[in-house]
GUNU-635689 format. One record per residue: x negated, y, z negated of N, C-alpha, C in turn; residue in one letter. Coordinates in nm, 2 decimals, m for minus. Atoms other than C-alpha are relative to their C-alpha. Layout:
BEGIN
nu;nv;nw;cau;cav;caw;cu;cv;cw;type
X;Y;Z;X;Y;Z;X;Y;Z;A $
...
***
This chain:
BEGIN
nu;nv;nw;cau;cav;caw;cu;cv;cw;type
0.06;0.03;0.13;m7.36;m9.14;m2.38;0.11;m0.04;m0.10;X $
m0.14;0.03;0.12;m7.17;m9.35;m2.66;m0.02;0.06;m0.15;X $
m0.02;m0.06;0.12;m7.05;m9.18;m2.95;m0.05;m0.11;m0.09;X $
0.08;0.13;0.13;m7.25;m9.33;m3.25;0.04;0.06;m0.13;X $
0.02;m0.07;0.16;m7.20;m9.33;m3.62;m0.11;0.08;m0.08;X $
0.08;m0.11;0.04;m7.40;m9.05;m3.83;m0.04;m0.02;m0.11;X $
0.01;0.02;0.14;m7.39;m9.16;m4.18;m0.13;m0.03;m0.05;X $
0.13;0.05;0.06;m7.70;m9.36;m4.22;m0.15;0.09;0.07;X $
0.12;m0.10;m0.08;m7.91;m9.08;m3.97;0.02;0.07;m0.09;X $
0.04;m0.09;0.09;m7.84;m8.83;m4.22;0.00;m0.05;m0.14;X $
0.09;0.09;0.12;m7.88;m9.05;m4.53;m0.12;m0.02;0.03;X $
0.15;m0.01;m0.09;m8.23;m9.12;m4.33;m0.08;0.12;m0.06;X $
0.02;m0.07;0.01;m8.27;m8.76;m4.29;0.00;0.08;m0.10;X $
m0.01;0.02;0.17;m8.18;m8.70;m4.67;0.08;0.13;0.02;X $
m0.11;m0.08;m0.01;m7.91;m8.45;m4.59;0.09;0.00;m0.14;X $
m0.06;0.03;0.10;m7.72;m8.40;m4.91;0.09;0.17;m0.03;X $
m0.07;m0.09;0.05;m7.46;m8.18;m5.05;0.08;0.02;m0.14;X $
m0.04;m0.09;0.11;m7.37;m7.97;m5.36;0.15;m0.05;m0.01;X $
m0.10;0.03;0.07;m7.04;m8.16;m5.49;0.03;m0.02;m0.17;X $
0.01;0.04;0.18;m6.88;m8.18;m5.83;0.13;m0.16;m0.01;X $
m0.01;0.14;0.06;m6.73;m8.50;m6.00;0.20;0.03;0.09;X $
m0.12;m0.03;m0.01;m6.36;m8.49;m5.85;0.03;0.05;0.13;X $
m0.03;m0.06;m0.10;m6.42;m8.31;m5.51;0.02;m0.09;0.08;X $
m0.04;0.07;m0.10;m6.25;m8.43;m5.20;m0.02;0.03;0.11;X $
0.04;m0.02;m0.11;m6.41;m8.41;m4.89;0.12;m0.05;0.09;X $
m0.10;0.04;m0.10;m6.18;m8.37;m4.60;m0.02;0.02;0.13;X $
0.08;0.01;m0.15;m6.36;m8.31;m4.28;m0.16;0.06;m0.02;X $
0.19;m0.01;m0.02;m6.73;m8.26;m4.14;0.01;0.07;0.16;X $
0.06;m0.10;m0.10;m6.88;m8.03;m3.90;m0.16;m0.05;m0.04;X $
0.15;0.03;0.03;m7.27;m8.15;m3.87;m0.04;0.01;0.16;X $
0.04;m0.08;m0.14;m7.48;m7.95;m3.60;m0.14;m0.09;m0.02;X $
0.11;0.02;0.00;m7.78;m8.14;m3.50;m0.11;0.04;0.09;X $
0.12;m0.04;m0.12;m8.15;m8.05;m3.32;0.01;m0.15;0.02;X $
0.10;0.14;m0.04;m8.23;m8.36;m3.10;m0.08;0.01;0.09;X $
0.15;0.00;m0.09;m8.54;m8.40;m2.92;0.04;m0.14;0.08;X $
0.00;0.10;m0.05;m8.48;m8.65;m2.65;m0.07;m0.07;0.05;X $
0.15;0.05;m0.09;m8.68;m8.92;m2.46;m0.10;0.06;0.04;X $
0.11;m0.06;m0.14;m8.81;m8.70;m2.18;m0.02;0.12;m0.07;X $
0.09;m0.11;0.11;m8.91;m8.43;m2.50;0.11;0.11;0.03;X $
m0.11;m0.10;m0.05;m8.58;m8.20;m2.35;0.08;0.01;m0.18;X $
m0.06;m0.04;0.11;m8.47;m8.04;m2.71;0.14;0.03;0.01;X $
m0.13;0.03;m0.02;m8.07;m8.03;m2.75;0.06;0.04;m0.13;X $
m0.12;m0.02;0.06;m7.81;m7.89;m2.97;0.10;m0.03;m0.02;X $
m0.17;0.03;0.02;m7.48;m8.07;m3.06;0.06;0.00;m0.11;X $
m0.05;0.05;0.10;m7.25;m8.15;m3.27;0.12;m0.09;m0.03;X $
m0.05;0.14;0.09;m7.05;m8.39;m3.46;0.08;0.06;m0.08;X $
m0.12;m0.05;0.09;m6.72;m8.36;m3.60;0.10;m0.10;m0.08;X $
m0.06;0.19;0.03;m6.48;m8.60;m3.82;0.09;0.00;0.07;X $
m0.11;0.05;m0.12;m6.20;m8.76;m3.65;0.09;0.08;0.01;X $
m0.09;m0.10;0.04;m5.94;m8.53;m3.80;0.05;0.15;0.02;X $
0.02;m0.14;0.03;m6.09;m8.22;m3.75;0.08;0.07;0.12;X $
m0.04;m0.07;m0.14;m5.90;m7.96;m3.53;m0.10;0.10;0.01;X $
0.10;m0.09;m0.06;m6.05;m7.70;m3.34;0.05;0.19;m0.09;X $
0.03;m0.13;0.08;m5.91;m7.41;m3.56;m0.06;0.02;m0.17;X $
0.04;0.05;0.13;m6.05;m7.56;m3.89;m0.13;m0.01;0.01;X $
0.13;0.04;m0.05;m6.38;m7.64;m3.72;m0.03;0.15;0.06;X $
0.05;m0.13;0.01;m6.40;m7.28;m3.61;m0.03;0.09;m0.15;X $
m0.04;m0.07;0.11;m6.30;m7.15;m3.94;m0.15;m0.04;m0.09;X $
0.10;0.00;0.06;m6.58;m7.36;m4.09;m0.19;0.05;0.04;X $
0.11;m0.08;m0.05;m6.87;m7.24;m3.85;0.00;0.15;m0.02;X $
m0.04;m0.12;0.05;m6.74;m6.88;m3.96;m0.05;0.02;m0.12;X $
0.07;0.04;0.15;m6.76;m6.99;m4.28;m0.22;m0.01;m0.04;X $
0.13;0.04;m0.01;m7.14;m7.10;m4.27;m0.10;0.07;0.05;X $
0.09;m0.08;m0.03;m7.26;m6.86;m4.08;0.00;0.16;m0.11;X $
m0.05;m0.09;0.13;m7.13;m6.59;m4.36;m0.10;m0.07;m0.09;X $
0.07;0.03;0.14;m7.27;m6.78;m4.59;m0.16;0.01;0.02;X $
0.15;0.01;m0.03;m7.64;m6.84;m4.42;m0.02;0.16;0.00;X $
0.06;m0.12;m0.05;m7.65;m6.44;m4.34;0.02;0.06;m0.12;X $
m0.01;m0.05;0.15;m7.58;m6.38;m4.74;0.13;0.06;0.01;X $
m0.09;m0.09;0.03;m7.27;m6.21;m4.71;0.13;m0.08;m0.03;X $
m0.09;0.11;0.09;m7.04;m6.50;m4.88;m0.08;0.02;m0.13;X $
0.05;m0.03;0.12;m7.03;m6.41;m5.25;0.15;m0.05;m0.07;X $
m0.09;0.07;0.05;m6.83;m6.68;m5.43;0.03;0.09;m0.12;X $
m0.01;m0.08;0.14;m6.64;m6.48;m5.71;0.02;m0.06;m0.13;X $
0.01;0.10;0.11;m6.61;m6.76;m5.96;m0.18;0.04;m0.05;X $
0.15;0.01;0.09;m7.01;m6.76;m5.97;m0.04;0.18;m0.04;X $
m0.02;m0.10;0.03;m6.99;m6.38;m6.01;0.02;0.01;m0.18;X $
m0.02;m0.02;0.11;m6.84;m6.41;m6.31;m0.06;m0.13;m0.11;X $
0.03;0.06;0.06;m7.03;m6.64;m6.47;m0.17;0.05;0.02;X $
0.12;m0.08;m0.02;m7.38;m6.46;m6.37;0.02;0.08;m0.08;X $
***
């Protein structure tokens, strides 16, 4: 299967992220559900060119911390 570009499937998909005026995106980690032809559902993912494998762990660590609540940014702490 050929590696395809992702950009305009999650533009499509309306995927969007919480940036401020200045920030600089420097890799991607993007996990997708696909449903295939024959209806066989599927899990992969998608990474940027750049990405190493201890950066790309570090961010699924990250994410999942954050999804199970227990990432508590302390900047917004103090502004709460």
């Amino acid at each position: 299967m050929p590696d395809r570009q992702i950009g305009q499937l999650l533009d499509t998909l309306g995927v969007t992220a919480d940036l401020d005026d200045g920030d600089m995106v420097t890799d991607a980690h993007v996990t997708l559900k696909v449903v295939r032809a024959d209806g066989e559902v599927a899990v992969i993912k998608a990474i940027s060119e750049a990405l190493d494998w201890v950066t790309a762990l570090g961010m699924l660590t990250a994410v999942l911390e954050i999804e199970n609540g227990g990432y508590v940014n302390s900047c917004d702490e103090e502004e709460g």
